[in-house]
Every structure is written in C-alpha cells, then in structure tokens.
C-alpha positions in Angstrom: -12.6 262.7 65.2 -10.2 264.9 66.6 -7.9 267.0 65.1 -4.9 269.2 65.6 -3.7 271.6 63.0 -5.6 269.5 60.0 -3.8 266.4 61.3 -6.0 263.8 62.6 -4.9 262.3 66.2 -6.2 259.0 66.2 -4.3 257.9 63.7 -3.0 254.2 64.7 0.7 252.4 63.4 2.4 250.1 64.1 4.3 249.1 67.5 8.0 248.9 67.4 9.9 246.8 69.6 13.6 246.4 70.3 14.9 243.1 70.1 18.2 242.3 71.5 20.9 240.8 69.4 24.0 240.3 70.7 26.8 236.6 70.7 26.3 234.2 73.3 27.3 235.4 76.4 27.9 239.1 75.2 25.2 240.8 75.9 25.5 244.5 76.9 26.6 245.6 79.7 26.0 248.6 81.9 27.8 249.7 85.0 28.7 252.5 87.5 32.5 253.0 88.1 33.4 250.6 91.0 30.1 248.1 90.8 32.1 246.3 87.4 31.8 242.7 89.5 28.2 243.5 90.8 27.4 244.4 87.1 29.0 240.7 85.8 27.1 239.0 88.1 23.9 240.6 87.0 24.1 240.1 83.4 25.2 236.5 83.9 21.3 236.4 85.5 19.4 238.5 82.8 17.6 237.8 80.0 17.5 239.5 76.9 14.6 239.6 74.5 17.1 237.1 72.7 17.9 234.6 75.3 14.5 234.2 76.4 13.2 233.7 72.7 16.0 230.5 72.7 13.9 229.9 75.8 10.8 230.1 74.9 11.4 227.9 71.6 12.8 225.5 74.2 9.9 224.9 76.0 7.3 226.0 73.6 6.3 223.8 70.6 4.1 226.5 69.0 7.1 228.8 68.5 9.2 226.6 66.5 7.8 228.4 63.5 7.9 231.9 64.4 11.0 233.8 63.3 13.0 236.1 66.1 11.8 239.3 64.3 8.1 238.1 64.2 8.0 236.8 67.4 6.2 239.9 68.6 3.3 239.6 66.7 2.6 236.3 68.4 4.3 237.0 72.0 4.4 239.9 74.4 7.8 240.5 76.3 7.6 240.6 79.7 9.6 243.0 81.4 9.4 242.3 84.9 9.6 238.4 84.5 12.1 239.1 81.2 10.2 236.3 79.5 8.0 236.0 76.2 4.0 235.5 76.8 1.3 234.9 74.7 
C-alpha cells in the first residue's frame, strides 16, 4: 500500500452527490448581464437532478420505491443527457 506521511492513500469513502431542490418552476438561475431572456429560455429547457427524478419515477416502475436522497445509490445522473440511468 502506499503511503504519504503515515496516511494511507487508498483509502476509499463515500461519493457525494448534489441533488437539486428547488419549487416547481424555480430552479436557479444563472445569467450574464444582458442574456436575462436567453437565460429564461434555457432553464425553462433544463433539468435538474430533481425534475428528472419526477421523470424518471414517471416512466420507471422500479423507482417508485426509491427515495430522492437514495436515488443515487440505484441511478447514475447523466450530465450530458440531464437524465437518471441505471
């Protein structure tokens, strides 16, 4: 094993992950001065971690059961499609 200063460095924990929570259609917003309309429109497109779990409970009967904080222990979040996966 390797170590640094006594400490060992393959020590493994647990992954955080941010999950959105915000009202229904107030999701955070942000914007350069002038691009405040381009910004709206953009939001009104995104999804958050949030949105797409509503989603994904939607269309997936499997994640009835699974609780918003859990929800990445059973689903990766997919940036570049903004939607959960197993």
């Amino acid at each position: 094993m390797w170590h640094l200063n006594e400490f060992n460095l393959s020590h493994k924990s647990h992954t955080v992950v941010r999950l959105a929570v915000h009202l229904p259609q107030q999701q955070p917003i942000v914007y350069q001065d002038g691009q405040e309309a381009q910004a709206i429109e953009r939001a009104a497109l995104r999804k958050t971690t949030l949105t797409s779990w509503f989603e994904l409970n939607k269309n997936d009967p499997s994640a009835h059961n699974i609780s918003y904080s859990d929800i990445p222990q059973y689903y990766v979040f997919d940036k570049s499609t903004t939607n959960w996966k197993k």
